[in-house]
N, CA, C and O atoms as CSV, one atom per row, in Angstrom:
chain,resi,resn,atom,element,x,y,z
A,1,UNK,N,N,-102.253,158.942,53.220
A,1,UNK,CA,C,-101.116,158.036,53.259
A,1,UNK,C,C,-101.268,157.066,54.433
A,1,UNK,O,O,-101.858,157.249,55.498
A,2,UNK,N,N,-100.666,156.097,54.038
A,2,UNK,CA,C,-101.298,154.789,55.177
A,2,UNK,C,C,-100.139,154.544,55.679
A,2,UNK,O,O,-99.001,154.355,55.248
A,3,UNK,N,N,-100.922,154.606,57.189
A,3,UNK,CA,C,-99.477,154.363,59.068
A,3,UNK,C,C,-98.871,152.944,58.642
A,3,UNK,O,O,-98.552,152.336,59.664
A,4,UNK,N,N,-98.688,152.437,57.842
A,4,UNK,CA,C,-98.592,150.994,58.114
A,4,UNK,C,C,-97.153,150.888,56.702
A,4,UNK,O,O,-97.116,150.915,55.472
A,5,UNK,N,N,-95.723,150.708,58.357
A,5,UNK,CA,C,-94.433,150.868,57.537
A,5,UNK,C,C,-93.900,149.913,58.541
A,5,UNK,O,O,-94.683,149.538,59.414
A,6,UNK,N,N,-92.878,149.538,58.545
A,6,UNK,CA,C,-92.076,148.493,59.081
A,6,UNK,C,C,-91.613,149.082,60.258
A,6,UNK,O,O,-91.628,148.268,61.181
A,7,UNK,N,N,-91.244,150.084,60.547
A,7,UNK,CA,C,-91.383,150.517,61.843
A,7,UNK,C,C,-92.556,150.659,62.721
A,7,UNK,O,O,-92.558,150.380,63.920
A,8,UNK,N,N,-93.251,150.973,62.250
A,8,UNK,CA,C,-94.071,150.962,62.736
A,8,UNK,C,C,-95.062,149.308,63.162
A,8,UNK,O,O,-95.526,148.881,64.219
A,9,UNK,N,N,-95.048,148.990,62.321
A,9,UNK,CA,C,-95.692,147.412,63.111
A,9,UNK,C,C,-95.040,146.645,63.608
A,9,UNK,O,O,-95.434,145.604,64.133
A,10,UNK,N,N,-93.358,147.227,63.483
A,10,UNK,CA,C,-92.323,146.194,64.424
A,10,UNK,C,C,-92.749,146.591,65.701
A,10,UNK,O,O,-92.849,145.935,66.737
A,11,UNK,N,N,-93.001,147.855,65.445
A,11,UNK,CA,C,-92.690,148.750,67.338
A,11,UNK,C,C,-94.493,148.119,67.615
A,11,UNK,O,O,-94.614,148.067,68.839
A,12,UNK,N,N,-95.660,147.718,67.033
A,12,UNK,CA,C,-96.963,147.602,67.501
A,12,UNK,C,C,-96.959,145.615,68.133
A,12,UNK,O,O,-97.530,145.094,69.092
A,13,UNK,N,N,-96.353,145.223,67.417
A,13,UNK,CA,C,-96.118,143.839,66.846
A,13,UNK,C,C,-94.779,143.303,68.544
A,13,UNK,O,O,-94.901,142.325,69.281
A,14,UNK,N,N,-93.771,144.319,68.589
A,14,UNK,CA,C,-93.732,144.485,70.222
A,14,UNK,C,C,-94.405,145.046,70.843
A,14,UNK,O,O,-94.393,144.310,71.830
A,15,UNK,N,N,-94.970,145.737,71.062
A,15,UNK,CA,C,-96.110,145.794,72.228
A,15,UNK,C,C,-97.397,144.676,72.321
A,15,UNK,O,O,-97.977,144.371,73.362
A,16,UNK,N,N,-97.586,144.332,71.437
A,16,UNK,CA,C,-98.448,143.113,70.876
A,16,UNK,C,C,-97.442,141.695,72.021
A,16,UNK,O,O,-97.854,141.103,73.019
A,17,UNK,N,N,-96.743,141.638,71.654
A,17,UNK,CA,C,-95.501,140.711,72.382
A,17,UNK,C,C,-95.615,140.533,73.632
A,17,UNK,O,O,-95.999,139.542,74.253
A,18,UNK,N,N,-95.090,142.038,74.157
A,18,UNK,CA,C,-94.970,142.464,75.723
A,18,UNK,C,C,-96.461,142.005,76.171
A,18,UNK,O,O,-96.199,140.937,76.723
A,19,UNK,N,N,-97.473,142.120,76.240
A,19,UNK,CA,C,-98.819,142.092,75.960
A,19,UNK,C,C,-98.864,140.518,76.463
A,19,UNK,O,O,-98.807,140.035,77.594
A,20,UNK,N,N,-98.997,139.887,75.087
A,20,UNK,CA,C,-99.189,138.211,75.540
A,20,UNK,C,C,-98.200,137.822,76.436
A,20,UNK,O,O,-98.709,137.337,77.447
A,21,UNK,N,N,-96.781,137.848,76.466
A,21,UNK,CA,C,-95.971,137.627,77.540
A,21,UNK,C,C,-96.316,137.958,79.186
A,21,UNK,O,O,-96.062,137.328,80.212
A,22,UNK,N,N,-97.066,139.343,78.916
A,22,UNK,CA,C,-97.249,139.938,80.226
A,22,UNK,C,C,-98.779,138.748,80.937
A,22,UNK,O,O,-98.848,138.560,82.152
A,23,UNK,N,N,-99.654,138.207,80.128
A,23,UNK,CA,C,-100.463,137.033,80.501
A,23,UNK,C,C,-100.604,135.505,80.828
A,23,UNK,O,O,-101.354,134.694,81.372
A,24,UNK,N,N,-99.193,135.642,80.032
A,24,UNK,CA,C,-98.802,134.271,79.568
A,24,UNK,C,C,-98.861,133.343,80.870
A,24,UNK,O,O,-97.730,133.628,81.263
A,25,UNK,N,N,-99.292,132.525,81.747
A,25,UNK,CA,C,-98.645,131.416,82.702
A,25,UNK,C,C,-97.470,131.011,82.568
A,25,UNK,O,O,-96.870,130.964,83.642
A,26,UNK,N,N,-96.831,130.666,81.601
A,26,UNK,CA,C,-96.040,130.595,81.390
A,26,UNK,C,C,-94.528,131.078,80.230
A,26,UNK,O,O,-94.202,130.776,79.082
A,27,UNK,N,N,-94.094,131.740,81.050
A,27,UNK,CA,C,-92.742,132.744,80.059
A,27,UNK,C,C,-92.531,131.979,78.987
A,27,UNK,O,O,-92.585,132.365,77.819
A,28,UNK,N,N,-92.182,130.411,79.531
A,28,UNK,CA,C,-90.834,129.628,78.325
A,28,UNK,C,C,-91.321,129.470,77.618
A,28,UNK,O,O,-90.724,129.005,76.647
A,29,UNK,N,N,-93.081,129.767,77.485
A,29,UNK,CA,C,-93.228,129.246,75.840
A,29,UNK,C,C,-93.221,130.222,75.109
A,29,UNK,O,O,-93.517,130.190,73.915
A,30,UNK,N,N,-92.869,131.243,75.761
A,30,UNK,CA,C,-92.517,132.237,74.379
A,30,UNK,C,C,-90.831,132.835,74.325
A,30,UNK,O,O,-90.009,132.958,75.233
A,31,UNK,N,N,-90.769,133.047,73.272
A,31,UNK,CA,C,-88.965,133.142,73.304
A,31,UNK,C,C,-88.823,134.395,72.469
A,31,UNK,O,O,-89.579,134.438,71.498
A,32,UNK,N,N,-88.241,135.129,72.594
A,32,UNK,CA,C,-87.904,136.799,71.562
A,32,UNK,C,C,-86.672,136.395,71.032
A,32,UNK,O,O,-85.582,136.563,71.579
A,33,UNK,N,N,-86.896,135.810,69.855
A,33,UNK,CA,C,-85.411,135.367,69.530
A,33,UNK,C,C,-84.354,136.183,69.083
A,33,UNK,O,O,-83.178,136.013,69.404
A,34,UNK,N,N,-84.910,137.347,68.109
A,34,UNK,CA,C,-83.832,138.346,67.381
A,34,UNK,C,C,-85.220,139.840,67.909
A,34,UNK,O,O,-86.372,140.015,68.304
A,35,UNK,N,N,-84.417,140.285,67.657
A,35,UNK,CA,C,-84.423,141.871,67.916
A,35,UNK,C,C,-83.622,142.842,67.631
A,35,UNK,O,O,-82.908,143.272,68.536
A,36,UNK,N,N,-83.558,143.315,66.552
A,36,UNK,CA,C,-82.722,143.873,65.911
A,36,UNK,C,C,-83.403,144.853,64.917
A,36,UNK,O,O,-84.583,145.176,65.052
A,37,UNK,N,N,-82.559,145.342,63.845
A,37,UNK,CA,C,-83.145,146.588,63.193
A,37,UNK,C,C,-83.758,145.943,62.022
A,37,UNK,O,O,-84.861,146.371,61.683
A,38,UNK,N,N,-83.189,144.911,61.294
A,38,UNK,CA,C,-83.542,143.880,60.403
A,38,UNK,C,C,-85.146,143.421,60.458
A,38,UNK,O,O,-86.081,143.639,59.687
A,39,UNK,N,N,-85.048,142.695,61.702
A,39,UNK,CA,C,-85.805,141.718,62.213
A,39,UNK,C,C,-86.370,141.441,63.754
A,39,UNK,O,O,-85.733,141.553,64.801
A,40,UNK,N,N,-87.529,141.111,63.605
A,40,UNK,CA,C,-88.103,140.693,64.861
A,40,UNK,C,C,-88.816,139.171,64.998
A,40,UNK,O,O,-90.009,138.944,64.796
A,41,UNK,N,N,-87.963,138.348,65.327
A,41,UNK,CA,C,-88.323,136.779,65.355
A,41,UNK,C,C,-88.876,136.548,66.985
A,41,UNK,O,O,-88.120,136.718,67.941
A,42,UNK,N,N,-90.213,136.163,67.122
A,42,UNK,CA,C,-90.627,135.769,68.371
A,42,UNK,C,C,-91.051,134.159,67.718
A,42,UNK,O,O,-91.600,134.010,66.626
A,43,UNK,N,N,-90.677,133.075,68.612
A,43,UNK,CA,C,-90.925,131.506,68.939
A,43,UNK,C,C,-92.271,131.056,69.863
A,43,UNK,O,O,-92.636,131.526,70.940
A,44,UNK,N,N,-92.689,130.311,69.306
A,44,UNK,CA,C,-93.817,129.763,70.518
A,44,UNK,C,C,-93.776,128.539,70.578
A,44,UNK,O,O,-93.601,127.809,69.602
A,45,UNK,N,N,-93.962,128.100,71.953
A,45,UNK,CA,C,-94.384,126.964,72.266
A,45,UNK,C,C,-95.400,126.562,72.599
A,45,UNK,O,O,-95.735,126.888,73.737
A,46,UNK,N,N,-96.362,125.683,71.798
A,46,UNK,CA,C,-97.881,125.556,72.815
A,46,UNK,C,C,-97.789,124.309,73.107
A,46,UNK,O,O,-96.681,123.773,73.091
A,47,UNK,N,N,-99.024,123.539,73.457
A,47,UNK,CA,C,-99.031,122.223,74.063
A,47,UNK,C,C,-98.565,121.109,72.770
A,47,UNK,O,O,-97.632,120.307,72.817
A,48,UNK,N,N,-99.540,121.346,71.606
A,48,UNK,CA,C,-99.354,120.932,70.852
A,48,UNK,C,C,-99.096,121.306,68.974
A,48,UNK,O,O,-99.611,120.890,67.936
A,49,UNK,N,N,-98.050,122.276,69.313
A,49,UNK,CA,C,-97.422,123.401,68.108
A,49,UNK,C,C,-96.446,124.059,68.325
A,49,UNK,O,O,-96.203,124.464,69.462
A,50,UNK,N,N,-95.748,124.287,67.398
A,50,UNK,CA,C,-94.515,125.382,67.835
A,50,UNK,C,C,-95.211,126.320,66.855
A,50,UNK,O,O,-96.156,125.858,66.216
A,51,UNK,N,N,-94.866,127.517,66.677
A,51,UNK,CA,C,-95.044,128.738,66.386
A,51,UNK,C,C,-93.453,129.527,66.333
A,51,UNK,O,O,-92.517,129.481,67.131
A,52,UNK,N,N,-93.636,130.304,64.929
A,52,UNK,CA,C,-92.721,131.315,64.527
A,52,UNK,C,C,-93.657,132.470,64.144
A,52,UNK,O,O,-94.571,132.341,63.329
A,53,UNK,N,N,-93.234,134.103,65.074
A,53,UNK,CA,C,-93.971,134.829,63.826
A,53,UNK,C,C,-92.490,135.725,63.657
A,53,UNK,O,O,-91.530,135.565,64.410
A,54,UNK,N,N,-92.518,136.540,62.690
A,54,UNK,CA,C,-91.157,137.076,62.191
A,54,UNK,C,C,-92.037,138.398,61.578
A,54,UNK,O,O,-93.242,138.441,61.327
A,55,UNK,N,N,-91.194,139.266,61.454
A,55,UNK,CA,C,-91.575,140.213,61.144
A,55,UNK,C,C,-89.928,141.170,60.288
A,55,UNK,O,O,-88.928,141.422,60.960
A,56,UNK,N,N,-90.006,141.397,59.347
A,56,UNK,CA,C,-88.945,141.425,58.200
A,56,UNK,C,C,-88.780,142.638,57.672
A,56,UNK,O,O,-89.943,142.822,57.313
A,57,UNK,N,N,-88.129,143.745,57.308
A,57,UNK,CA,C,-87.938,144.495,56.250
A,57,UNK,C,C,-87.549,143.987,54.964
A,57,UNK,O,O,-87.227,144.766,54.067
A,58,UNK,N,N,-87.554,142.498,54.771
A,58,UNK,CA,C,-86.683,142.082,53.055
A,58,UNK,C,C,-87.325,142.609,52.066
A,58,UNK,O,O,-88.466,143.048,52.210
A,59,UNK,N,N,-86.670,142.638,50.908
A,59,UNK,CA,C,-87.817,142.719,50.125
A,59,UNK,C,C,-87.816,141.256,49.285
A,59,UNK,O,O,-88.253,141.211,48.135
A,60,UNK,N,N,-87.299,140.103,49.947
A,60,UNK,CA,C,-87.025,138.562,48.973
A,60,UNK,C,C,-87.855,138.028,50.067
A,60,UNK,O,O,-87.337,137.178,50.791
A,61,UNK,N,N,-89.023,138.385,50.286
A,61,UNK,CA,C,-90.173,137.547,50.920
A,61,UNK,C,C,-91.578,137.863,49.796
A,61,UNK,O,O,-91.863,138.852,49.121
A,62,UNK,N,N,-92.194,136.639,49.964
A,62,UNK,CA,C,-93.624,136.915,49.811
A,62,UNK,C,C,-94.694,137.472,50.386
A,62,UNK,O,O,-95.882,137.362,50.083
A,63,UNK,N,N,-94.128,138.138,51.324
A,63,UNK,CA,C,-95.089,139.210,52.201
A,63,UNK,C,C,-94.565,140.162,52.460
A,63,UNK,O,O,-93.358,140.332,52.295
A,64,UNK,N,N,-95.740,141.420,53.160
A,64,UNK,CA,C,-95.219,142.994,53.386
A,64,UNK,C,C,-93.936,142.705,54.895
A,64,UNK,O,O,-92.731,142.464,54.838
A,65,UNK,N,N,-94.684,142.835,55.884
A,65,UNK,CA,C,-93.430,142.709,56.998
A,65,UNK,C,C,-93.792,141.386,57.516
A,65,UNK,O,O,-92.823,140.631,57.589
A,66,UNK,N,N,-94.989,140.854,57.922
A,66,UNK,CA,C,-95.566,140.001,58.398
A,66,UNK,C,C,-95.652,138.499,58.027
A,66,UNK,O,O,-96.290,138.077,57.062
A,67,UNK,N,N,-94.815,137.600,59.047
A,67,UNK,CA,C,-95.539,135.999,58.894
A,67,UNK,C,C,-95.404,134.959,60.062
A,67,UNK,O,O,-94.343,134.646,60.603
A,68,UNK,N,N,-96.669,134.469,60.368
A,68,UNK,CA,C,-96.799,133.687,61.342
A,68,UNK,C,C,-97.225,132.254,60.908
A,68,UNK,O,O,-98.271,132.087,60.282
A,69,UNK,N,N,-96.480,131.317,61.215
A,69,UNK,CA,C,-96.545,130.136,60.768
A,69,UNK,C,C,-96.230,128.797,61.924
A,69,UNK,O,O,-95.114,128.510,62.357
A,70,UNK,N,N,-97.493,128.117,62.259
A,70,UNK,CA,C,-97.472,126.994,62.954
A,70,UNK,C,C,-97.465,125.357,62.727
A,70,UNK,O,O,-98.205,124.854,61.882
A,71,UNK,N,N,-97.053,124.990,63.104
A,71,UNK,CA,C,-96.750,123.626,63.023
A,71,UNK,C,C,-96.816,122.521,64.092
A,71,UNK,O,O,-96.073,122.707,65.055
A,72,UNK,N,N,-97.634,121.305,64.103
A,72,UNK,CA,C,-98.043,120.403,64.399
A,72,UNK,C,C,-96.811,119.897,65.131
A,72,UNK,O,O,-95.833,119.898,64.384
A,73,UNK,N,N,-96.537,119.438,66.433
A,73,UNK,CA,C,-95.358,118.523,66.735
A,73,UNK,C,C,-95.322,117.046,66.705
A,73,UNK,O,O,-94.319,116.350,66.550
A,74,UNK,N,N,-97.012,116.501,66.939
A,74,UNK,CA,C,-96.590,115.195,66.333
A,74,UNK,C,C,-96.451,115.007,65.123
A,74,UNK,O,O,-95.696,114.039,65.024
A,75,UNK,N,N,-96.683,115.300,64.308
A,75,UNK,CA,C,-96.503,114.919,63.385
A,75,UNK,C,C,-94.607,114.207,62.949
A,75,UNK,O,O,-93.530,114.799,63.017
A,76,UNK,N,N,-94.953,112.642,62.492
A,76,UNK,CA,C,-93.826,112.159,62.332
A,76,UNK,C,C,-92.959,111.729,60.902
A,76,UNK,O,O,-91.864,111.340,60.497
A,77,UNK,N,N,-93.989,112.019,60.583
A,77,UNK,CA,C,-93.284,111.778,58.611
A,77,UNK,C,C,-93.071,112.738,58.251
A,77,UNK,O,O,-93.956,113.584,58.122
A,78,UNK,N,N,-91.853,112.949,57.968
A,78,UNK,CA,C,-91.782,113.975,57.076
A,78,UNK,C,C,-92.500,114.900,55.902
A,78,UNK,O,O,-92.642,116.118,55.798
A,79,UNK,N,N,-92.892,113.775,55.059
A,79,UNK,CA,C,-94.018,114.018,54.111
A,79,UNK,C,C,-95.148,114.935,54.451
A,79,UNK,O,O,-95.633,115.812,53.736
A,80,UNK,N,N,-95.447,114.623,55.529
A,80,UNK,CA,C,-96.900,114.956,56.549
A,80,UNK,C,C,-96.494,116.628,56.884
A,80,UNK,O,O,-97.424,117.422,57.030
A,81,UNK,N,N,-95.180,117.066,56.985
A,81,UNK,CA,C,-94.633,118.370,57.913
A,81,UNK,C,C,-95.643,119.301,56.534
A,81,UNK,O,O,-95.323,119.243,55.347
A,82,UNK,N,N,-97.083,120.251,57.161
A,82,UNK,CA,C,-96.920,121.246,56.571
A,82,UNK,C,C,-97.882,122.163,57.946
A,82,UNK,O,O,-98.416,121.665,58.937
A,83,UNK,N,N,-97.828,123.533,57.548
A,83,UNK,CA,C,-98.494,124.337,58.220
A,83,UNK,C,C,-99.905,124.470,58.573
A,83,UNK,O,O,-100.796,124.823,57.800
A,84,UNK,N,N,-100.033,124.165,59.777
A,84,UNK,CA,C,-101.518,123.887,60.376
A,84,UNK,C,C,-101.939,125.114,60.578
A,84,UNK,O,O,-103.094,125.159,61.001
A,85,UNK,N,N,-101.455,126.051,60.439
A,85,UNK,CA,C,-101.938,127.713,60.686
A,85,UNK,C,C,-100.917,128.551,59.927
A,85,UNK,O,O,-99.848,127.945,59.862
A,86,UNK,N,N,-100.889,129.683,59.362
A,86,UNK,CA,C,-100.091,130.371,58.644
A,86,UNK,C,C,-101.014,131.575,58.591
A,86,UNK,O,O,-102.234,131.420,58.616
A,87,UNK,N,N,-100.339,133.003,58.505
A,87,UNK,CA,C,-100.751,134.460,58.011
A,87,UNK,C,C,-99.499,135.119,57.724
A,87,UNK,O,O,-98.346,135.019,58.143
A,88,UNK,N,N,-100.227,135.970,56.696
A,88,UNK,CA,C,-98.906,136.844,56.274
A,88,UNK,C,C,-99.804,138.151,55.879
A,88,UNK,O,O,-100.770,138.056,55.121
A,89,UNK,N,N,-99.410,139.309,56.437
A,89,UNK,CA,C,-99.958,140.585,55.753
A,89,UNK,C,C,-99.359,140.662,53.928
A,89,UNK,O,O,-98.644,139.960,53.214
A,90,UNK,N,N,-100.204,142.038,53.762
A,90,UNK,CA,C,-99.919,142.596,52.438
A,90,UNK,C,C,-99.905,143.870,52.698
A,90,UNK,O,O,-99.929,144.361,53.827
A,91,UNK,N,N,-99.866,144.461,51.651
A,91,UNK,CA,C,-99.510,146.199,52.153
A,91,UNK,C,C,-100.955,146.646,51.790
A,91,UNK,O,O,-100.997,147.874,51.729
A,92,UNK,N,N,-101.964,146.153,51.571
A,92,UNK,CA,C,-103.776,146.662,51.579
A,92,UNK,C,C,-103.368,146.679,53.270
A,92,UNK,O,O,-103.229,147.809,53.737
A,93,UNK,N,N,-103.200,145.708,54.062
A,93,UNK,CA,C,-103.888,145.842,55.487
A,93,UNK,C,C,-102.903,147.274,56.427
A,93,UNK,O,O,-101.924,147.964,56.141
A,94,UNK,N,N,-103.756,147.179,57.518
A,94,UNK,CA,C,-103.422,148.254,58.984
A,94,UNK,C,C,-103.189,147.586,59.631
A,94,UNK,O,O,-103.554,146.412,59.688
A,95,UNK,N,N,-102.353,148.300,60.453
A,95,UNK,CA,C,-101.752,147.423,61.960
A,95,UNK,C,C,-102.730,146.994,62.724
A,95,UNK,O,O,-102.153,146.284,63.548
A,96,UNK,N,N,-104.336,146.981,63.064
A,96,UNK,CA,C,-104.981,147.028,63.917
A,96,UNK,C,C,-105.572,145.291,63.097
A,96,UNK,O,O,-105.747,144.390,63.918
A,97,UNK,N,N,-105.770,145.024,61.962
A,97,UNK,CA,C,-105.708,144.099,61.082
A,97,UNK,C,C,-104.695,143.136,61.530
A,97,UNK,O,O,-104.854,141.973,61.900
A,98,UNK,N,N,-103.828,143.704,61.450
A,98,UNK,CA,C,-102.166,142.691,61.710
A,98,UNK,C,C,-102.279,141.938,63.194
A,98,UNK,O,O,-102.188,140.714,63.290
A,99,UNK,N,N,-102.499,142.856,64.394
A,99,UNK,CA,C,-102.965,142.469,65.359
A,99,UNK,C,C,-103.798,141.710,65.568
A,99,UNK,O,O,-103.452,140.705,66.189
A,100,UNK,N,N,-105.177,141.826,65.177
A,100,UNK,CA,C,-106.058,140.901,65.310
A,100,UNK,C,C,-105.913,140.071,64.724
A,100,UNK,O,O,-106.317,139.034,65.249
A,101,UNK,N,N,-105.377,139.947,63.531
A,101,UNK,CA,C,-104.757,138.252,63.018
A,101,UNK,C,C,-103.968,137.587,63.765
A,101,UNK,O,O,-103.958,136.357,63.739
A,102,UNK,N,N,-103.137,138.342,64.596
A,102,UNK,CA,C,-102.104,137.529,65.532
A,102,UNK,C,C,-102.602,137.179,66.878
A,102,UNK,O,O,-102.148,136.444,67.756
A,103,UNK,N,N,-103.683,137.925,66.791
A,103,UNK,CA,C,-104.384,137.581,68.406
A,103,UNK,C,C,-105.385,136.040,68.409
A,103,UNK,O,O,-105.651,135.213,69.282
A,104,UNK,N,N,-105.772,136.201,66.826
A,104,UNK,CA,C,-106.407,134.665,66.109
A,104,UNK,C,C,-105.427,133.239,65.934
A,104,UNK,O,O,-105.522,132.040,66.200
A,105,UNK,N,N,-104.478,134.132,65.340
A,105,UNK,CA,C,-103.431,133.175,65.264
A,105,UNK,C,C,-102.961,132.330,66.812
A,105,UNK,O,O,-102.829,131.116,66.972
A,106,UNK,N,N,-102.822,133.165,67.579
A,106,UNK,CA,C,-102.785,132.738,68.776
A,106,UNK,C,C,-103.710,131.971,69.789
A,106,UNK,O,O,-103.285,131.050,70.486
A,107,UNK,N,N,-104.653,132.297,69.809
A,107,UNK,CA,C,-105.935,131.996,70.207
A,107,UNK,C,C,-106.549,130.298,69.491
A,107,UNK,O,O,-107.286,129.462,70.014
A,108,UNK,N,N,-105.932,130.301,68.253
A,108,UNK,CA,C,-105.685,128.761,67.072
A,108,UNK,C,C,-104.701,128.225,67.692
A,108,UNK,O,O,-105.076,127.279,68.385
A,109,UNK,N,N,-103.723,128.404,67.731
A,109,UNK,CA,C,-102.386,127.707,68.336
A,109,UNK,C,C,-102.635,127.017,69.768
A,109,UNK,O,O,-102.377,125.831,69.973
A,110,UNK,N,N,-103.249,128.025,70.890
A,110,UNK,CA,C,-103.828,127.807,72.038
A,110,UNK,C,C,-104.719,126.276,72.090
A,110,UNK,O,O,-104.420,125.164,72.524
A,111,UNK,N,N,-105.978,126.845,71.406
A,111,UNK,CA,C,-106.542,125.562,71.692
A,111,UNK,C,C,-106.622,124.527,70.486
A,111,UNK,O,O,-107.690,123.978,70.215
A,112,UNK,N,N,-105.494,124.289,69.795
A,112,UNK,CA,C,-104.898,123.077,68.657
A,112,UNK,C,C,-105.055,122.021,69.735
A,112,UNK,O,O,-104.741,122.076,70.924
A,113,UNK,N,N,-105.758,120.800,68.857
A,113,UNK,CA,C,-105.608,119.540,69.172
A,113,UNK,C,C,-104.940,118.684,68.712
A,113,UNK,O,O,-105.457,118.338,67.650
A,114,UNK,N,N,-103.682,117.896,69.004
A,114,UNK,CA,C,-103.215,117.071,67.152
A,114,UNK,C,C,-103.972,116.103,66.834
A,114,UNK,O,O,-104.749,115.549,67.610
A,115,UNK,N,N,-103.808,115.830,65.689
A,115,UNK,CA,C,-104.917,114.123,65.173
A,115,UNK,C,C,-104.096,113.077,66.063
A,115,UNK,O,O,-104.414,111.888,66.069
């Protein structure tokens, strides 16, 4: 039977959190927005991206618990607004999977250039 339940990658997914925060130069670009039993919404700010990853028990999502999704800030047309980075688990993957996608995800966000 496979470790990989919504408690469980909320509680890995914070320590994952605490983690980059604890390196970060700077706090404000990261924000813990909800924390709750529902949900775990962390915000990012990079130089040039904002960042959401969320982490969900619904079952009216297209993913298992997992989604991280970034976005370009110059960008000025509307038309133009779509996701320059995005991941979402499935219930095939492990938390150690989930992590290292978010450590990529991050590591993408980091050094984004805009056009």
């Amino acid at each position: 039977m496979s470790d990989y339940n919504y408690e469980t990658i909320k509680a890995s997914v914070m320590q994952w959190y605490e983690k980059v925060l604890s390196e970060s130069r700077n706090k404000d670009e990261i924000i813990l927005s909800k924390n709750s039993d529902d949900a775990l919404v962390i915000d990012f700010d990079f130089l040039n991206c904002i960042a959401q990853l969320s982490v969900t028990n619904s079952q009216y999502v297209p993913y298992q618990f997992v989604y991280f999704e970034a976005m370009d800030i110059e960008v000025t047309d509307l038309e133009d607004i779509t996701p320059i980075y995005s991941f979402h688990d499935d219930d095939s993957m492990q938390k150690d999977e989930v992590i290292g996608a978010l450590d990529e995800a991050l590591l993408f966000c980091t050094n984004y250039k805009a056009k």
